[in-house]
C-alpha positions as CSV (number, residue, x, y, z in Angstrom):
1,X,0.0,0.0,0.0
2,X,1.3,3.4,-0.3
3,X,0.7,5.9,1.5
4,X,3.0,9.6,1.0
5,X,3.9,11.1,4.7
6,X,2.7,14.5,5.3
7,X,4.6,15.8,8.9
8,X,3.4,18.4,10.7
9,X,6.5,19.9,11.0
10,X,6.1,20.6,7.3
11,X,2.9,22.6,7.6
12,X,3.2,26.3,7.9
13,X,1.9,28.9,10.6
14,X,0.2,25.5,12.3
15,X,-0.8,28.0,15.2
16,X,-3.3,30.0,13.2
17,X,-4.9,27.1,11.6
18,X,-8.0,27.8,13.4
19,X,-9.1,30.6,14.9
20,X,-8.4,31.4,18.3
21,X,-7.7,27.1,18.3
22,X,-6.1,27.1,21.6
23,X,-8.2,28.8,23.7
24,X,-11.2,26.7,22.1
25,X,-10.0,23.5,21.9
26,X,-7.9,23.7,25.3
27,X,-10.8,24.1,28.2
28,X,-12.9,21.0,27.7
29,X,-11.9,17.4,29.4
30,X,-13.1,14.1,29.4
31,X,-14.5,13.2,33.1
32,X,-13.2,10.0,34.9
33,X,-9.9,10.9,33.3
34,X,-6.8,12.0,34.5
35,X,-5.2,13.9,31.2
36,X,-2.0,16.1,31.3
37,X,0.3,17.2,28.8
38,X,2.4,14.4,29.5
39,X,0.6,11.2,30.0
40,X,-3.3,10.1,29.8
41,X,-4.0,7.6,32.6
42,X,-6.6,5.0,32.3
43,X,-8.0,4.3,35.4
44,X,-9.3,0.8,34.9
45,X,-9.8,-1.8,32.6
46,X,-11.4,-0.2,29.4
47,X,-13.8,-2.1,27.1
48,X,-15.1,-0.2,24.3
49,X,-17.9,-1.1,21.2
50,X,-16.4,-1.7,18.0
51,X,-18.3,0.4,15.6
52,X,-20.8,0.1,18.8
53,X,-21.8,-2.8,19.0
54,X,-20.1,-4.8,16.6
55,X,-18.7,-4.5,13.5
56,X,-20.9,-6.2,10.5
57,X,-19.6,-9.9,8.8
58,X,-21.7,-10.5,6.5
59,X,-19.8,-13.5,5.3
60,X,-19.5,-14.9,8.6
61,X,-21.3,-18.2,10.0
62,X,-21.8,-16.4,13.2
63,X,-25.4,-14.6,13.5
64,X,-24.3,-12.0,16.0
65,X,-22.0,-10.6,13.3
66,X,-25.2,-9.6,11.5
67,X,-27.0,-8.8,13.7
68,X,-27.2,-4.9,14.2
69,X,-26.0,-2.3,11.1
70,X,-22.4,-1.6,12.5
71,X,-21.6,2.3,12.8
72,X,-25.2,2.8,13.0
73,X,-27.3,5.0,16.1
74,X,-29.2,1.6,16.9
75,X,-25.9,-0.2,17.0
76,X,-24.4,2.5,19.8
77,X,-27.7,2.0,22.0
78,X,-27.6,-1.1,21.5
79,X,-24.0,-1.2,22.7
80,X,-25.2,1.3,25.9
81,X,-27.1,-1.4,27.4
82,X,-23.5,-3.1,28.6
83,X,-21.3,-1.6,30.9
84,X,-18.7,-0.8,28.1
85,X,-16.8,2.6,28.7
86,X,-16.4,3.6,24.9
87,X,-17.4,2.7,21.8
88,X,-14.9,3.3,18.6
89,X,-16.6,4.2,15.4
90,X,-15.5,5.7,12.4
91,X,-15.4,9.3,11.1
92,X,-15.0,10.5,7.4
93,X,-16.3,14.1,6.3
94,X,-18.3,14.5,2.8
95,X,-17.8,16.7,0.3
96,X,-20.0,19.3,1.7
97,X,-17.7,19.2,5.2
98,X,-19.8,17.4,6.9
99,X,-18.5,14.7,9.2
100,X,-20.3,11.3,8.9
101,X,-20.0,7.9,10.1
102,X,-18.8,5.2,8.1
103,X,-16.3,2.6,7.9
104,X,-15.5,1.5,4.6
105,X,-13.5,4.0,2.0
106,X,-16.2,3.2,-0.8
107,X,-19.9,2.6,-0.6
108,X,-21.8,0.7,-2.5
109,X,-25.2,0.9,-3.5
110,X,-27.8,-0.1,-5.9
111,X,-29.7,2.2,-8.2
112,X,-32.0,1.3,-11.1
113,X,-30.3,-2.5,-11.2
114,X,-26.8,-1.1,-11.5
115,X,-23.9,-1.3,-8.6
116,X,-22.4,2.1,-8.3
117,X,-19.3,2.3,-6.3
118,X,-18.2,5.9,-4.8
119,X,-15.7,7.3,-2.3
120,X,-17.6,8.4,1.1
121,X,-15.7,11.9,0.9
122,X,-17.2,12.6,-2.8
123,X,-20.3,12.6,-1.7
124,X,-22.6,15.3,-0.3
125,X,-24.3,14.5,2.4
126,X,-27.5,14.5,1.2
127,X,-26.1,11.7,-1.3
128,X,-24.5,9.7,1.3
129,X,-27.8,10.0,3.5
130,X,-30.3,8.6,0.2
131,X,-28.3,5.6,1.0
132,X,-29.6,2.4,3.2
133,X,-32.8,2.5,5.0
134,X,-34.3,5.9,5.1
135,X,-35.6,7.7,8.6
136,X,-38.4,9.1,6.7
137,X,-41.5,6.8,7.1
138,X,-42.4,5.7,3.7
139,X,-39.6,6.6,1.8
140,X,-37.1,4.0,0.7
141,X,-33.4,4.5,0.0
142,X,-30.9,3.0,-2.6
143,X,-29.8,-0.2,-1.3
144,X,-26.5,-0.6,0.1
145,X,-23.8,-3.6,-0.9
146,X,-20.7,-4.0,0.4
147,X,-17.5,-6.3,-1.2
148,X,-16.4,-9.4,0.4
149,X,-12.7,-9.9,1.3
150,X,-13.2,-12.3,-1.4
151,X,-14.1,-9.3,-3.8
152,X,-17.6,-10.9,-4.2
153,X,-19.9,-8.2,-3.9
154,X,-23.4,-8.5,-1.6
155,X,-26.4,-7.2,0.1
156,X,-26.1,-5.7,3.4
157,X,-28.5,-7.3,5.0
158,X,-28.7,-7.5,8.9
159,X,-31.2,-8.6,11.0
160,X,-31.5,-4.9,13.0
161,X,-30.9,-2.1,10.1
162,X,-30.6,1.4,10.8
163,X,-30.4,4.7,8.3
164,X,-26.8,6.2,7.9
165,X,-26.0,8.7,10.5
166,X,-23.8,11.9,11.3
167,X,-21.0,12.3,14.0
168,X,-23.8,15.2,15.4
169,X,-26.8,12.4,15.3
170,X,-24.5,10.3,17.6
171,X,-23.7,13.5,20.3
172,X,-27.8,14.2,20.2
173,X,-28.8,10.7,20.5
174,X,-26.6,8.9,22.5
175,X,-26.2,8.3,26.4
176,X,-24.1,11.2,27.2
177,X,-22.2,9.2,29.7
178,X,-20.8,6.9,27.3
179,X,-17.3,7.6,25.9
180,X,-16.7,8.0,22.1
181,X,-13.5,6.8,20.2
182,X,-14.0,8.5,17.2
183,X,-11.9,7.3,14.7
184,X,-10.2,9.7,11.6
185,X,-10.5,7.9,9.0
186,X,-8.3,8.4,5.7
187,X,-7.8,5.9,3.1
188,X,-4.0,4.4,2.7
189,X,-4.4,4.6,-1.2
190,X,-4.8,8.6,-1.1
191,X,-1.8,11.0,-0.8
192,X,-3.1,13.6,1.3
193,X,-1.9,17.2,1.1
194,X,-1.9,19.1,4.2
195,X,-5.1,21.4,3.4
196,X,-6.9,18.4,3.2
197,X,-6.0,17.3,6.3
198,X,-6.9,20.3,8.0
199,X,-10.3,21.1,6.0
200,X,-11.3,17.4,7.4
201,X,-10.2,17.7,11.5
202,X,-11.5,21.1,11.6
203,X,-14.7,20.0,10.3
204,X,-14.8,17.3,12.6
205,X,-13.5,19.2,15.6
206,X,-16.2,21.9,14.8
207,X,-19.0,19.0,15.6
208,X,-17.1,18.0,18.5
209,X,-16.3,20.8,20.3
210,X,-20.2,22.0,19.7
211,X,-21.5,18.9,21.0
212,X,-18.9,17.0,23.2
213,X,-20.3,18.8,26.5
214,X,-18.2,16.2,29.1
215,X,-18.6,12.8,27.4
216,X,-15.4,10.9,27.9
217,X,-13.8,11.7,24.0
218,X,-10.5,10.1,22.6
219,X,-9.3,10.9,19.1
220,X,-7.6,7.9,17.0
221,X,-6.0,7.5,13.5
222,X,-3.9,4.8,11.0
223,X,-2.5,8.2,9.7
224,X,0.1,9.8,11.3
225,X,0.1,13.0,10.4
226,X,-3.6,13.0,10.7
227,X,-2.6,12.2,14.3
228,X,-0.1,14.3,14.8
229,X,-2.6,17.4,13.4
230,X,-5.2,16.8,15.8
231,X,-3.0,16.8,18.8
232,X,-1.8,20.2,17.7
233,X,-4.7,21.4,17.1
234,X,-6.5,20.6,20.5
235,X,-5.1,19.8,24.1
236,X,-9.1,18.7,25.6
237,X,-9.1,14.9,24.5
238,X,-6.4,12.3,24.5
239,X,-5.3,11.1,20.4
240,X,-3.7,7.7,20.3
241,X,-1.9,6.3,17.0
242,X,-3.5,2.9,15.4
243,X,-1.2,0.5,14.0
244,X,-1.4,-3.4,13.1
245,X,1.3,-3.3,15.1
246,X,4.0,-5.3,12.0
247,X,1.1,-7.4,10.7
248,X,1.2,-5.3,7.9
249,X,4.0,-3.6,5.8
250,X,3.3,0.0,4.4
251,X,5.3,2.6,2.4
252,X,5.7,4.6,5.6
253,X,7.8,3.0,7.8
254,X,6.3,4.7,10.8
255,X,3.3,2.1,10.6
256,X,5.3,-0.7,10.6
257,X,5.8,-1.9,14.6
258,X,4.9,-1.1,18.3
259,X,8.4,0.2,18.3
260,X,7.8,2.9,15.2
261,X,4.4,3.8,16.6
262,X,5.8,4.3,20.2
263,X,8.4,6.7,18.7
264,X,5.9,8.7,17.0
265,X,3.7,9.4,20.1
266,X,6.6,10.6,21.8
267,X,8.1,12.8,19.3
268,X,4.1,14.3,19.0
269,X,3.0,13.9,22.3
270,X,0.2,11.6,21.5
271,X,-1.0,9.8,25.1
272,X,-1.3,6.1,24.0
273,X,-1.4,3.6,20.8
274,X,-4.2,1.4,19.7
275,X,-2.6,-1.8,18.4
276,X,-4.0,-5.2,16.3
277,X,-3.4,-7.5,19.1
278,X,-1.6,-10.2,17.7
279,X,1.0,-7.4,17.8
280,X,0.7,-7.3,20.7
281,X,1.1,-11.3,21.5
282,X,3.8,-11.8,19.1
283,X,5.8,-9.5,21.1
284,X,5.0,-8.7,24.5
285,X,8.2,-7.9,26.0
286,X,6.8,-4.4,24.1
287,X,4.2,-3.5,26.5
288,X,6.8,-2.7,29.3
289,X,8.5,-0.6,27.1
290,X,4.9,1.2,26.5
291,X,4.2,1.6,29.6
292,X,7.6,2.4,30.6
293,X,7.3,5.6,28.2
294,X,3.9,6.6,30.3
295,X,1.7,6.3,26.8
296,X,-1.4,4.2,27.4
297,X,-1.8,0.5,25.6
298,X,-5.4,-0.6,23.8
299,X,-5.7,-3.6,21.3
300,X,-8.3,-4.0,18.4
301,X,-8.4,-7.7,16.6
302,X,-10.4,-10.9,16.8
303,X,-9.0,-12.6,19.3
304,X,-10.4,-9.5,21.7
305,X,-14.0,-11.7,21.5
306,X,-12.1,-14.4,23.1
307,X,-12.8,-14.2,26.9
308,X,-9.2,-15.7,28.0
309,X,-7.3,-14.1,25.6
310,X,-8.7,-10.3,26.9
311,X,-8.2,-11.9,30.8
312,X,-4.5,-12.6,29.5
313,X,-4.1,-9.1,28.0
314,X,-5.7,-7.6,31.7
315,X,-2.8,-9.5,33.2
316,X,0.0,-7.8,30.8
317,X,-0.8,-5.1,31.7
318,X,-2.8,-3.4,28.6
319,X,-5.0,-0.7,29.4
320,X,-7.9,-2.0,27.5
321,X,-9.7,-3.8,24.5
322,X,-11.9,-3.1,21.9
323,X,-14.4,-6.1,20.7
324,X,-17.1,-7.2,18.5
325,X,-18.6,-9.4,20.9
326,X,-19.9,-6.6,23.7
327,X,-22.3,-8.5,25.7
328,X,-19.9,-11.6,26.1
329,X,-16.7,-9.7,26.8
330,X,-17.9,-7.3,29.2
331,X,-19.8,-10.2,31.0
332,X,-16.1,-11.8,30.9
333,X,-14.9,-8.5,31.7
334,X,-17.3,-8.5,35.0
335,X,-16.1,-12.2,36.2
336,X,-12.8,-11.9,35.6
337,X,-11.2,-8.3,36.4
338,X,-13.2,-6.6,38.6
339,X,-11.5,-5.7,42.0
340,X,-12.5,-8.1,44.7
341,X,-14.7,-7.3,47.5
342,X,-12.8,-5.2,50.3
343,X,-12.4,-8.0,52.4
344,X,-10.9,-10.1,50.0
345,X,-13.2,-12.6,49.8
346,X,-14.2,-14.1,46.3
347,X,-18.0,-12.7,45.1
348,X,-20.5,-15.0,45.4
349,X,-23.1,-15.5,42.9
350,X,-27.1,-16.6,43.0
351,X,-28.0,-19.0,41.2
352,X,-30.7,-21.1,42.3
353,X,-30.2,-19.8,45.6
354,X,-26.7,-21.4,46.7
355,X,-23.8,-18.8,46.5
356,X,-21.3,-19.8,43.6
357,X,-18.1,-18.9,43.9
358,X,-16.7,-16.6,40.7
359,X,-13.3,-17.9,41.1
360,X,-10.6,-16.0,38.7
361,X,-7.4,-17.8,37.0
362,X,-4.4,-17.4,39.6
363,X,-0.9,-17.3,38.1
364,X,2.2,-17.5,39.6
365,X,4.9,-15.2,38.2
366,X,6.6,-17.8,37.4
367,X,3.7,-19.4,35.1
368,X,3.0,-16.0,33.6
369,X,6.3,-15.7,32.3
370,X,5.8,-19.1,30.9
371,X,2.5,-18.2,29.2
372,X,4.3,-14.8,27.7
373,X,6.9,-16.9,25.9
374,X,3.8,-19.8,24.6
375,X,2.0,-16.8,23.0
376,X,4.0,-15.7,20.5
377,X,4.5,-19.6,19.3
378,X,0.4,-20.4,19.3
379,X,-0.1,-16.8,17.1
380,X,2.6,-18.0,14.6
């Protein structure tokens, strides 16, 4: 993939990029937080909604993949119902400047029996709305596909659908106590200039900054630069950098590993990284070396909707997960890591009226150190 680096070293007069930027984006704070301009700390054991309450695999077996429109406002109520602290979804701005939410780079609907294929960001937003279910009673909408891994192209057909919806539709309509990860999304086949850049985190910081009022917010992004901008551009919310963590090799080198993406949070002063987590697994010994640097530690990837392999994570020392399977991993979540009662004593449950006894995995150090080196051989 390639993928031109923009640094924001190399954009001019950055200060007056915005209006009177500092004083606006500088006074508002997440709550339950502890945010500084050296290091974010995470005060427990995060779980947070991929693309709220799941993201959407339409080729999957498994029903619960399909079950709720991913990115959508049903999916983040949905996803409210759990004692999650975040949910991550994705932000792209149309045409028009109008930041919307949507994961995929194209879109692809269906319009007098022909497949049309178009870039989210060409659209107005009027277009991009006339897609999917409509919220208009009676009124239909163009029927939206999407491609396959496989490149086979198909409905997307869930069993809970929703109409497309705006980064503002998710500030008015969601539990205002729930925390968003909002995602800045930017296609890896574009070279972006640096007015592009800006035109899109303005527009998005606009919305956010209008809205936000003190739900938890934290700002993530593949791109670097587009990373870098935002955390010049605001001081109120934490931006962490996404990488695959070397499951994937791009043109810019500064994708490549834990170790590249560690560098370029300290050299921005971004407060944590969002890793795949068999990055994560394949080398562990990096997380010390994370944590060591005061920048906070999430993981994305499918083995986050695999109970023992989030308790393991928990146990290494990661800050936090992001999943697909919400109502199983924070019920894991629940059993697993919460503190124990004050007097030490294990929780007991009530089933059929005789206490059970939630009993969590005890490891030695010893047999953690073990299970650190067996990792990296089971993800090979």
């Amino acid at each position: 993939m390639a993928l031109k680096a923009v640094h924001v070293s190399d954009v001019p007069n950055l200060d007056q990029v915005h209006e009177n930027a500092s004083a606006l984006y500088a006074s508002r704070f997440s709550k339950g937080v502890e945010f500084n301009k050296t290091a974010y700390k995470i005060p427990k054991f995060l779980v947070v909604g991929h693309r709220g309450h799941g993201m959407n695999s339409l080729q999957s077996s498994d029903r619960r993949m399909k079950a709720i429109k991913e990115n959508s406002i049903t999916s983040f109520k949905a996803a409210a119902k759990f004692p999650l602290d975040f949910i991550e979804f994705d932000v792209q701005v149309t045409n028009d400047d109008c930041p919307v939410i949507f994961h995929d780079d194209m879109i692809l609907f269906e319009e007098n029996s022909t497949i049309f294929e178009k870039r989210v960001t060409e659209l107005s937003l009027s277009e991009f709305l006339l897609c999917g279910p409509q919220k208009e009673a009676g009124k239909e909408g163009k029927p939206l596909l999407r491609k396959n891994k496989d490149g086979k192209i198909v409905r997307w057909e869930v069993e809970r659908d929703d109409s497309l919806c705006t980064l503002q539709d998710a500030f008015l309509q969601v539990e205002p106590s729930l925390g968003f990860n909002i995602e800045l999304k930017f296609d890896d086949y574009i070279v972006y200039q640096q007015d592009q850049l800006i035109r899109v985190l303005q527009a998005i910081l606009k919305v956010v900054f209008e809205y936000g009022n003190d739900r938890p917010i934290l700002f993530s992004s593949f791109h670097p630069d587009a990373a870098l901008l935002v955390r010049k551009l605001q001081s109120a919310y934490p931006v962490f950098f996404l990488t695959n963590g070397g499951n994937e090799i791009y043109y810019d080198t500064r994708r490549n590993s834990l170790e590249e993406a560690a560098k370029v949070c300290l050299e921005g002063g971004l407060q944590g990284i969002v890793s795949e987590v068999r990055g994560i697994f394949r080398n562990p010994g990096v997380v010390n070396k994370i944590k060591d640097a005061q920048l906070s530690l999430l993981t994305y990837g499918k083995l986050n909707n695999v109970s023992e392999a989030v308790y393991m994570q928990h146990l290494m020392g990661i800050d936090g997960v992001i999943v697909d399977l919400v109502q199983e991993i924070t019920e894991a979540v629940s059993d697993m890591i919460q503190p124990s009662n004050p007097s030490g004593e294990d929780s007991l449950g009530e089933g059929n009226g005789v206490g059970e006894v939630k009993s969590k995995p005890q490891f030695s150090q010893r047999e953690l150190s073990f299970l650190l080196k067996l990792i990296p051989e089971l993800i090979q």
